[in-house]
C-alpha positions in Angstrom: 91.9 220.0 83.3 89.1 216.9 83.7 85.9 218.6 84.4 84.9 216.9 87.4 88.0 218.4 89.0 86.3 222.3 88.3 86.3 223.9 92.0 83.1 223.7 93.8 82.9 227.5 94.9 84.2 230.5 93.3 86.7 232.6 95.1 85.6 236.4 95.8 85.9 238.1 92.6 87.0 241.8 92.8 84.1 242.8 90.3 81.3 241.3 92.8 79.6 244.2 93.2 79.3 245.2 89.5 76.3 245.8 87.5 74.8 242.8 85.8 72.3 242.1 83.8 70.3 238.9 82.5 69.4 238.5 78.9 66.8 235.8 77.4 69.7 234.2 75.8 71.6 234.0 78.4 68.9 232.6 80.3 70.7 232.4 84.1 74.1 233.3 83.4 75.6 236.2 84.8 77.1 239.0 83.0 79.1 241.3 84.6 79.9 244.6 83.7 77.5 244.5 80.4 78.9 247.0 77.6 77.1 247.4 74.3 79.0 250.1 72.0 76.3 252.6 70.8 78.4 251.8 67.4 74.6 249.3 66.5 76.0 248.4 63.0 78.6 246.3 64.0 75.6 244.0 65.2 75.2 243.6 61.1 71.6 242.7 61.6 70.4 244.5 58.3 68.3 242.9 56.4 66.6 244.0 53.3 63.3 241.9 52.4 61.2 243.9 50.2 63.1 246.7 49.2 62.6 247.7 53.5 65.6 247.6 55.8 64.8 246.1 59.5 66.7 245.9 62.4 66.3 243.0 64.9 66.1 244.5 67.9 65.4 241.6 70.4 68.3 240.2 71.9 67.0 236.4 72.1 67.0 236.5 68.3 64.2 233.7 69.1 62.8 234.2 65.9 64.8 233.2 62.4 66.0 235.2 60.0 63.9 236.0 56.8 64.9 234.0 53.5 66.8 237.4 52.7 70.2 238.4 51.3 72.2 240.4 54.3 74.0 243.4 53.3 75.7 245.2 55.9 75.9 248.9 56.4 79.4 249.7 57.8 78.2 253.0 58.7 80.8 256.4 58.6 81.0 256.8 62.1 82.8 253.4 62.2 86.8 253.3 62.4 88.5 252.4 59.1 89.2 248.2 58.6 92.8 248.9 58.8 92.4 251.1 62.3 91.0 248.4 63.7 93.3 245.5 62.7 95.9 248.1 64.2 94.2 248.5 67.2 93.7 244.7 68.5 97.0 244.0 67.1 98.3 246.5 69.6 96.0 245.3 72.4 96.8 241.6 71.5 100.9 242.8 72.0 100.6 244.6 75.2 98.6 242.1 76.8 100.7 239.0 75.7 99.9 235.2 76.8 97.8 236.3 79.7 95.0 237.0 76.8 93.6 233.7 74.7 90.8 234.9 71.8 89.3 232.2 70.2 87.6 232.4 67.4 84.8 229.7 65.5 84.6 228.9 62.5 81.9 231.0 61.4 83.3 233.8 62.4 84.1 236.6 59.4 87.6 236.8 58.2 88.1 240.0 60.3 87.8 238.1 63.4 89.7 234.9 62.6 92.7 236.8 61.8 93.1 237.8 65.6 92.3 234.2 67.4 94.7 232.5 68.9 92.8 229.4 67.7 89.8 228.7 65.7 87.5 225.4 65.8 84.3 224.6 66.3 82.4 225.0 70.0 83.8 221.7 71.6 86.9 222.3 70.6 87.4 225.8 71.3 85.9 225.1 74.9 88.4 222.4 75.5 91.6 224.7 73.9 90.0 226.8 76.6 89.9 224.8 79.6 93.6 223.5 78.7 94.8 227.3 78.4 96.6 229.1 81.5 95.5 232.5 79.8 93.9 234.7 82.5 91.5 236.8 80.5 89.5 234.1 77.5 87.8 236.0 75.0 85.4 234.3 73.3 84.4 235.2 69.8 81.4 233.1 69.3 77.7 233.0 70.4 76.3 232.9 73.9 76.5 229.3 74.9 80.2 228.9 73.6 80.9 231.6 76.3 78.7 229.7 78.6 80.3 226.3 78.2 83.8 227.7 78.2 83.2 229.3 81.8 81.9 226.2 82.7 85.1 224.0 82.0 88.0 226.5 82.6 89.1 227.5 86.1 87.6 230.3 88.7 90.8 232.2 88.5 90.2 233.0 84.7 88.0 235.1 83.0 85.4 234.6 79.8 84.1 237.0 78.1 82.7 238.3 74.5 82.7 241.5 72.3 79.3 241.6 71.7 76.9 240.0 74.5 73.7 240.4 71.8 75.1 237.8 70.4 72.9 234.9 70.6 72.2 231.8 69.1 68.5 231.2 67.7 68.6 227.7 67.5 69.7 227.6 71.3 66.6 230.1 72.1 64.5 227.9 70.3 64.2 225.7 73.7 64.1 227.0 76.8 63.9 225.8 80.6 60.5 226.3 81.3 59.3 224.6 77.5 61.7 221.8 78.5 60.3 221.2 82.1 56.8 221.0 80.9 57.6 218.6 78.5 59.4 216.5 80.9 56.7 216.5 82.7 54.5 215.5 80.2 56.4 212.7 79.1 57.0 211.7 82.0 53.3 211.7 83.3 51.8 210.8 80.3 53.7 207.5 79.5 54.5 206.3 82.7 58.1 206.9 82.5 60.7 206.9 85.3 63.2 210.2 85.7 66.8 208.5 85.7 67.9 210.8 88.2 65.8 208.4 90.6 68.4 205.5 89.9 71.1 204.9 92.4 73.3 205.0 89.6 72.2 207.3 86.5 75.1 206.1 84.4 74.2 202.7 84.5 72.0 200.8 82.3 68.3 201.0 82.7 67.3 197.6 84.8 65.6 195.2 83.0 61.6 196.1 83.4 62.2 199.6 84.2 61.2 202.5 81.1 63.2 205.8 81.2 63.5 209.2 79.8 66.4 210.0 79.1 67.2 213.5 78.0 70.2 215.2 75.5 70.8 218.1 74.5 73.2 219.4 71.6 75.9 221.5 72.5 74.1 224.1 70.7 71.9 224.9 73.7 72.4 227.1 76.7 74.3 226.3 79.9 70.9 225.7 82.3 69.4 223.2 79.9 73.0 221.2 80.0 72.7 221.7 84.0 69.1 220.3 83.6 70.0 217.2 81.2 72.9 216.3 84.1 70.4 216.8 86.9 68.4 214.0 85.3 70.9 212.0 84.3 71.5 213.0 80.6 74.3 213.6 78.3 75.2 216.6 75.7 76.3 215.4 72.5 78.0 217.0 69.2 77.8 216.9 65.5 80.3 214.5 65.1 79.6 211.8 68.6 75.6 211.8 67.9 75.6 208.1 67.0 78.0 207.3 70.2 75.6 209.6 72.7 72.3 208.5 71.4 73.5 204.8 72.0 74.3 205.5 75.2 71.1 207.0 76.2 69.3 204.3 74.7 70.4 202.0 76.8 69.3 204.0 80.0 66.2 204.5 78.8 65.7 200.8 78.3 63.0 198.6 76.7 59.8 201.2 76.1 61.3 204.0 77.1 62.7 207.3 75.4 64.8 209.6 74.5 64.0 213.5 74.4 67.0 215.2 72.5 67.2 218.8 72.0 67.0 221.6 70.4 68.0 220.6 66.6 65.3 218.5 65.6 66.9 217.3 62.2 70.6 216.1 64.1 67.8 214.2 66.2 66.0 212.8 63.4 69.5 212.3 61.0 71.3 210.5 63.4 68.6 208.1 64.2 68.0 207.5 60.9 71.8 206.6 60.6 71.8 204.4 63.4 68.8 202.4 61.4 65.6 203.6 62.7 62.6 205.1 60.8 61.2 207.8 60.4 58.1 206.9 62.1 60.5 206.4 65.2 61.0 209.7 65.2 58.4 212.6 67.1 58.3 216.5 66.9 57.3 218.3 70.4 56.5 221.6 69.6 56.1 224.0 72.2 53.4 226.1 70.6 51.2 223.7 69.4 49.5 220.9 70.4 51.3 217.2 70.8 50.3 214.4 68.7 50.5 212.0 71.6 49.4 208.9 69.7 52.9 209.4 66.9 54.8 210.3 70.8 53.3 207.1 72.0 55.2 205.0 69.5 58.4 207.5 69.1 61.7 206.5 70.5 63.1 209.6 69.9 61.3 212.6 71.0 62.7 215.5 69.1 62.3 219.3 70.1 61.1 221.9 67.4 64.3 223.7 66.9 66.2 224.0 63.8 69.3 226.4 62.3 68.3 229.2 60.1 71.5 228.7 58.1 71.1 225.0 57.4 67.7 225.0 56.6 68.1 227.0 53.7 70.0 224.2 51.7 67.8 222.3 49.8 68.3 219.5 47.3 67.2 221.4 44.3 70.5 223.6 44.9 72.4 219.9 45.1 70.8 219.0 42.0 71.8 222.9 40.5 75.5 221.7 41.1 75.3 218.2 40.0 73.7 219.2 36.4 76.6 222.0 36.2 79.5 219.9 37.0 78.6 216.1 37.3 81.7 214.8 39.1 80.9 217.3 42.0 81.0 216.5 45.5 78.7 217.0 48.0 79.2 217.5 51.8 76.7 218.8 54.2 76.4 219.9 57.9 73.8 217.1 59.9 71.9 220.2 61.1 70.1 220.6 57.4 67.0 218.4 56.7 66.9 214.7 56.0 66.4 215.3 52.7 69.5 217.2 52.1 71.6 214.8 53.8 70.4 211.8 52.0 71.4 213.5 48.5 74.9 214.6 50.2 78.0 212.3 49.5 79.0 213.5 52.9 77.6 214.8 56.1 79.7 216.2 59.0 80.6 218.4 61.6 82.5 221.7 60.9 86.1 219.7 61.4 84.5 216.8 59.5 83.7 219.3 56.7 87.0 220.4 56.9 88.9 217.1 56.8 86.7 216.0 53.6 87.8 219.2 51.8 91.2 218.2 52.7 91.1 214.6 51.5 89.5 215.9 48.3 91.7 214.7 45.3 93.0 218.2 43.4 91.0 219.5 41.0 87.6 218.2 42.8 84.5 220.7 42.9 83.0 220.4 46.3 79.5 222.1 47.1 79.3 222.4 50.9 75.9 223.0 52.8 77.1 225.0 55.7 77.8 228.7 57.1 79.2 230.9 54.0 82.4 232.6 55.9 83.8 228.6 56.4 83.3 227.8 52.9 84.6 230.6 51.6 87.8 230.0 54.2 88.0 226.7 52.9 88.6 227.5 48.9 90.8 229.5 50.0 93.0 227.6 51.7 92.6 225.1 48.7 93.6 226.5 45.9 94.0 223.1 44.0 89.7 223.3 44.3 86.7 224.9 43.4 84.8 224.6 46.9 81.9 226.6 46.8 78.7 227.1 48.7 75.8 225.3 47.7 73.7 228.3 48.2 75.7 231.3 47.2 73.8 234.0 48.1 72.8 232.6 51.4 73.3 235.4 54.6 76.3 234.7 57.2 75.0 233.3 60.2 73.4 236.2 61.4 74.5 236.5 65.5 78.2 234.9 64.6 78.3 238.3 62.3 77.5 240.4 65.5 81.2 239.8 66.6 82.8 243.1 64.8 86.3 244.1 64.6 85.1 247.3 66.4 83.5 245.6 69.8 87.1 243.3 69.3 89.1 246.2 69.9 86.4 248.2 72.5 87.4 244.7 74.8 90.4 244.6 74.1 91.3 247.8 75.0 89.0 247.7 78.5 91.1 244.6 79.9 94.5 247.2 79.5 92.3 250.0 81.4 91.1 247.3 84.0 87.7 246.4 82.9 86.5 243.3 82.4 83.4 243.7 80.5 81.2 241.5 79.2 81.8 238.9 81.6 80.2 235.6 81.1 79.9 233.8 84.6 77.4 230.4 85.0 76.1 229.5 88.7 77.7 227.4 90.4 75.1 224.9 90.6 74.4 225.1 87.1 77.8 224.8 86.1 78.0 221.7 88.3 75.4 219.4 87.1 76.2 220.7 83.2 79.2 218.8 84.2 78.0 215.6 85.1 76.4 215.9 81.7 79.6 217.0 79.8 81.7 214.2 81.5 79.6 211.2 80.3 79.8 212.6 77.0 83.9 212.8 77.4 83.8 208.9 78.6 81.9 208.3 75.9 84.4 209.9 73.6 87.5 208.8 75.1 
């Protein structure tokens, strides 16, 4: 289904007057029917630092994760592994093709054996838009959830096993923090909104200086509804170049671009396209701006980075290299420039996939990127070493919140009749993230 074609109202749902609840990372979203097992440890939050065990309580998970090694407590209370497995394989069986579970990459083993499909967050939004499946359960963070509501039809329902499960990158930038520093920018340089043009999808005239804003796909569904409000885009890993071409060209001569929240895709993908560094500006939230470096940035980069791919570093590249010399290197475009400039390869999740593929046999490949994918991928090549380039680094911390046992709790709910967990975006919200989402498709197609 094209995303311009989603309905403009939502029929009367039979859950309307359920409970809901709002969390942080949810920011506007409704969730209906909210359902968090007393069962805590299958948020595997533990993290020893210290010789002390903590608990992250706070659901935004705005804050990163210590440099720590995660061990997770399965706790006795818990159902066995193999009760589990036997449990969703049951639910999947009784509930047939009217269920769809999708399931990222970074999800644990536990979890991928039970999706329907696996992929990263574009894709598996798209797998579910295309999908007739009635009930979409989405094993991923918060604004997968999010942007699968928002391109799938009214009549179907998303929902998660674990609605704690945030992302912290996402919660790095927030509506209010971005609409301040709109405002800002906006005041402070003299630039024009582009949601002011007849046309936001055409060119900036010549003369006129815009600010265009984009936001990753890693962000939540009001800041895409924001960006298509004011005439922005959403980009991926892998169309970066492609989007941030686009929005130069509406911003026109002097004006720029604010792109958010991942500060070193930002800064990465303009240095591939041939700018410098000194194009480049950080907008932090909590501190104040250096407005003479904003003054002569193109890009305007919010403060947000990934607690995973900022632990990769090039001293772990150089590790590899002095251990096995003919290694390869690939690396996610989320870790810092420095990383990427000593990688033989960056990509996106699929393009870290498709490099291990192309691999010749016998190649050692260190990969900077979420531990659970690399360790799928040597697995699924046997004819390689593919390894992690930081081997004790944690899982990505709120992807392992989705537990076999909150799996099964949903699984079994739909067969009693309740939809918990439900993951519904306003309508306006959902609207003008679609504006935002379709000029990315055009750009893509």
């Amino acid at each position: 289904m094209r995303m311009a074609e989603r309905p403009s109202q939502r029929p009367a749902s039979t859950t309307a007057s359920a409970p809901t609840c709002n969390l942080h990372s949810f920011s506007q979203t409704r969730i209906q029917n909210p359902r968090t097992p007393l069962r805590r440890i299958a948020d595997s939050r533990w993290v020893q630092s210290g010789g002390d065990i903590s608990l992250y309580e706070d659901s935004s998970m705005a804050m990163p994760l210590p440099q720590a090694t995660c061990e997770v407590d399965l706790a006795a209370e818990l159902a066995s592994e193999e009760e589990l497995r036997q449990r969703i394989i049951a639910a999947k069986k009784e509930l047939g093709e009217r269920l769809l579970i999708l399931g990222h990459h970074y999800q644990r083993d536990a979890i991928v054996e039970h999706a329907n499909e696996t992929g990263d967050s574009l894709l598996l939004s798209r797998l579910a838009a295309d999908s007739d499946a009635e009930w979409i359960v989405f094993c991923g963070v918060h604004f997968m959830a999010e942007s699968a509501d928002i391109l799938t039809r009214d009549d179907q329902v998303v929902m998660m096993p674990n609605i704690r499960a945030g992302c912290s990158m996402a919660d790095m930038a927030d509506l209010p923090d971005v609409q301040h520093c709109w405002n800002e920018l906006i005041d402070g340089f003299g630039l024009l909104d582009p949601a002011m043009r007849a046309d936001p999808d055409e060119p900036a005239p010549p003369g006129e200086a815009y600010l265009v804003p984009v936001t990753y796909m890693n962000s939540s569904a009001d800041l895409k509804g924001f960006v298509g409000e004011h005439g922005g885009i959403v980009c991926t890993s892998t169309n970066a170049p492609g989007v941030m071409k686009w929005a130069l060209e509406r911003a026109g001569v002097g004006g720029k671009v604010l792109f958010f929240p991942d500060q070193h895709l930002g800064r990465n993908t303009a240095l591939r396209m041939g700018y410098k560094e000194s194009d480049t500006a950080v907008w932090n939230p909590m501190f104040e701006s250096d407005w003479d470096g904003l003054r002569d940035a193109t890009f305007v980069l919010w403060h947000g980075y990934c607690s995973v791919h900022q632990r990769f570093t090039t001293e772990q590249i150089d590790a590899l290299r002095e251990a096995e010399p003919q290694a390869l290197i690939v690396v996610h475009p989320e870790c810092e420039r420095d990383v990427v400039d000593a990688a033989d390869h960056v990509g996106s999740t699929e393009g870290i996939r498709k490099f291990c593929q192309d691999a010749p046999a016998g190649s050692v490949i260190g990969v900077g990127t979420e531990v659970h994918l690399v360790r799928r991928l040597d697995s699924e090549h046997i004819d390689k070493d593919i390894r992690c380039l930081d081997p004790g680094v944690c899982p990505c911390s709120t992807m392992y919140m989705i537990h076999p046992s909150y799996l099964a709790d949903l699984l079994e709910n739909i067969i009693k009749g309740e939809l918990t967990n439900r993951i519904e975006v306003p309508e306006q919200v959902a609207h003008d993230a679609v504006l935002a989402l379709d000029r990315m498709l055009d750009i893509d197609a």
